[in-house]
C-alpha positions as CSV (number, residue, x, y, z in Angstrom):
1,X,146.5,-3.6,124.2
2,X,143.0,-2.2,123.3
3,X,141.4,-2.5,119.8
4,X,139.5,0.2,118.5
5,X,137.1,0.2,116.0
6,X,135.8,3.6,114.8
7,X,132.4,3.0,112.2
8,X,130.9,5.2,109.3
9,X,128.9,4.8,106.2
10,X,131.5,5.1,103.7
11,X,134.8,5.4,105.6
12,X,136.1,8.8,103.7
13,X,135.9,11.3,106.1
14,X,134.5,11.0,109.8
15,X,135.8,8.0,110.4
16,X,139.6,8.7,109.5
17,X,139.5,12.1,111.1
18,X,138.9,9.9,114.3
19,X,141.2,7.4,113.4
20,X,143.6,9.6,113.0
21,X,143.2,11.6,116.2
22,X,142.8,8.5,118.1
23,X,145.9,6.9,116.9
24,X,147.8,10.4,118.0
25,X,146.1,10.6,121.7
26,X,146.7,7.0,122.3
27,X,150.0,6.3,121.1
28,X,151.2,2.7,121.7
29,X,148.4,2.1,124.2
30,X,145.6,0.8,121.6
31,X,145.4,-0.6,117.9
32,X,142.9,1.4,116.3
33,X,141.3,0.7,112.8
34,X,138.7,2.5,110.7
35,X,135.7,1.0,108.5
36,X,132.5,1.7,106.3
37,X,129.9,-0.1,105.7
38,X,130.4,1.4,102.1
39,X,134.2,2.2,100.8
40,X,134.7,5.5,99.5
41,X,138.1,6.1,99.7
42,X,140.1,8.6,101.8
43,X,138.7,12.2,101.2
44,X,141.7,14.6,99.9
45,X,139.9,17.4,101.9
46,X,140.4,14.8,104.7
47,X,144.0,14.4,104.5
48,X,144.6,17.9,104.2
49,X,142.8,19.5,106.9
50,X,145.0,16.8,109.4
51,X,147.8,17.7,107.7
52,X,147.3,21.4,108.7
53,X,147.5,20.5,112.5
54,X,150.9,17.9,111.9
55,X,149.0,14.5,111.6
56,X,149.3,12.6,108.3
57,X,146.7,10.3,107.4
58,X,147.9,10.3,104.0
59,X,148.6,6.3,104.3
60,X,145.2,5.8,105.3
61,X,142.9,3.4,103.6
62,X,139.3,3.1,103.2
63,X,138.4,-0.7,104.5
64,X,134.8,-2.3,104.4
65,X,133.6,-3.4,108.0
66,X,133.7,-7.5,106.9
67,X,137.4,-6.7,107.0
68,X,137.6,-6.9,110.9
69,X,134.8,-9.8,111.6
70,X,138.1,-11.7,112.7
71,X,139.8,-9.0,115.1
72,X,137.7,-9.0,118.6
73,X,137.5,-5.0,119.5
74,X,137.3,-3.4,122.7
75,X,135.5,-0.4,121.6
76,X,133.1,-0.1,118.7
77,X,132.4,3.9,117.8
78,X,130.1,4.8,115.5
79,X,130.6,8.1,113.9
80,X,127.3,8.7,112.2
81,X,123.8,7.3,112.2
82,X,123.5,5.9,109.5
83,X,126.6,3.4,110.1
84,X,124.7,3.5,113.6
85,X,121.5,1.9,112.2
86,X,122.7,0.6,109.2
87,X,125.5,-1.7,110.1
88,X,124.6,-5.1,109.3
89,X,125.5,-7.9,112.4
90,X,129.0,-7.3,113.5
91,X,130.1,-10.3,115.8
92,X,131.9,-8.5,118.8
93,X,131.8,-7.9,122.6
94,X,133.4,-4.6,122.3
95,X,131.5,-1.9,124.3
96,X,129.7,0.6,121.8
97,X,129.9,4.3,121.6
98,X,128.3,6.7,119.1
99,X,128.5,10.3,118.4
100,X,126.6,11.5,115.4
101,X,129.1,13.9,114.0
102,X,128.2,16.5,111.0
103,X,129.5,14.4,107.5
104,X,132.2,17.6,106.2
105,X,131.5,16.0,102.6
106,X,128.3,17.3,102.4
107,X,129.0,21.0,102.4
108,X,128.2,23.1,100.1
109,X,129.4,26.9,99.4
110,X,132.7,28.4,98.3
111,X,135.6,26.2,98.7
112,X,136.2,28.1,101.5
113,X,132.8,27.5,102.9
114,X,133.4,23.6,102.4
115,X,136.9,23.5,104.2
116,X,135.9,25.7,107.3
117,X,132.8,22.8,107.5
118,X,135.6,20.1,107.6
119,X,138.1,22.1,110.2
120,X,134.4,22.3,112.5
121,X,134.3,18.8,111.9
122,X,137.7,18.5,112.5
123,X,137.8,20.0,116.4
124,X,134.7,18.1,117.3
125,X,136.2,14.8,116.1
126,X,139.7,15.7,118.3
127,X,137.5,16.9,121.3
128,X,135.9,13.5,121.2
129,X,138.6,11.8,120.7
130,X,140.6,13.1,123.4
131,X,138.1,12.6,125.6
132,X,137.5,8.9,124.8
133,X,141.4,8.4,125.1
134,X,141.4,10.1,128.9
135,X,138.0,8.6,130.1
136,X,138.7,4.9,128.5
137,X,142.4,4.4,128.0
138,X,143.8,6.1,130.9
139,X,141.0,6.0,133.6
């Protein structure tokens, strides 16, 4: 079974959107985890723009990256730059991917404004993800 690694500064937003999504596409065909290289815990905005579309990340939690340096990944994907270029030495032979995804969090407007930034965020996020699943898990 694959291991999947999905990478972010603070592991509140980007990060579980795509671990959520990825976890739903893949099924039982891959273990996939989420990290920061900061913790910021789960953002509520988050959980509740998944929970719109049916999938509950509610349970999620926000882990540091020095959590996994024992679990040997396929796949590393970075979510943002920053993680990108700030993630300090991560022992691993997984094969890297990156997408630098708008951070939702940093909106600003009505709270309308803020949650249509997280629902774009959102449906670029499952995009990728279902195309990572197709091209990667079921070649």
């Amino acid at each position: 079974m694959k291991k999947i690694l999905v990478l972010c500064t603070g592991n509140s937003c980007g990060s579980q959107l795509a671990e959520g999504f990825l976890r739903y596409f893949a099924g039982d065909q891959a273990e996939i985890y989420s990290a920061g290289i900061e913790t910021h815990g789960v953002n509520p905005k988050a959980i509740q723009i998944m929970n719109e579309i049916g999938i509950d990340i509610s349970s999620h939690t926000s882990n540091h990256i020095n959590e996994y340096t024992s679990i040997d990944f396929d796949y590393l994907i970075t979510v943002c730059d920053h993680a990108k270029e700030s993630c300090p030495y991560f022992p691993t032979q997984a094969i890297k991917f990156h997408y630098n995804f708008p951070d939702p969090a940093k909106a600003t407007g009505t709270d309308e404004e803020i949650m249509n930034e997280f629902r774009k965020v959102r449906e670029l996020i499952k995009d990728y993800s279902l195309t990572f699943v197709t091209e990667n898990l079921h070649p």
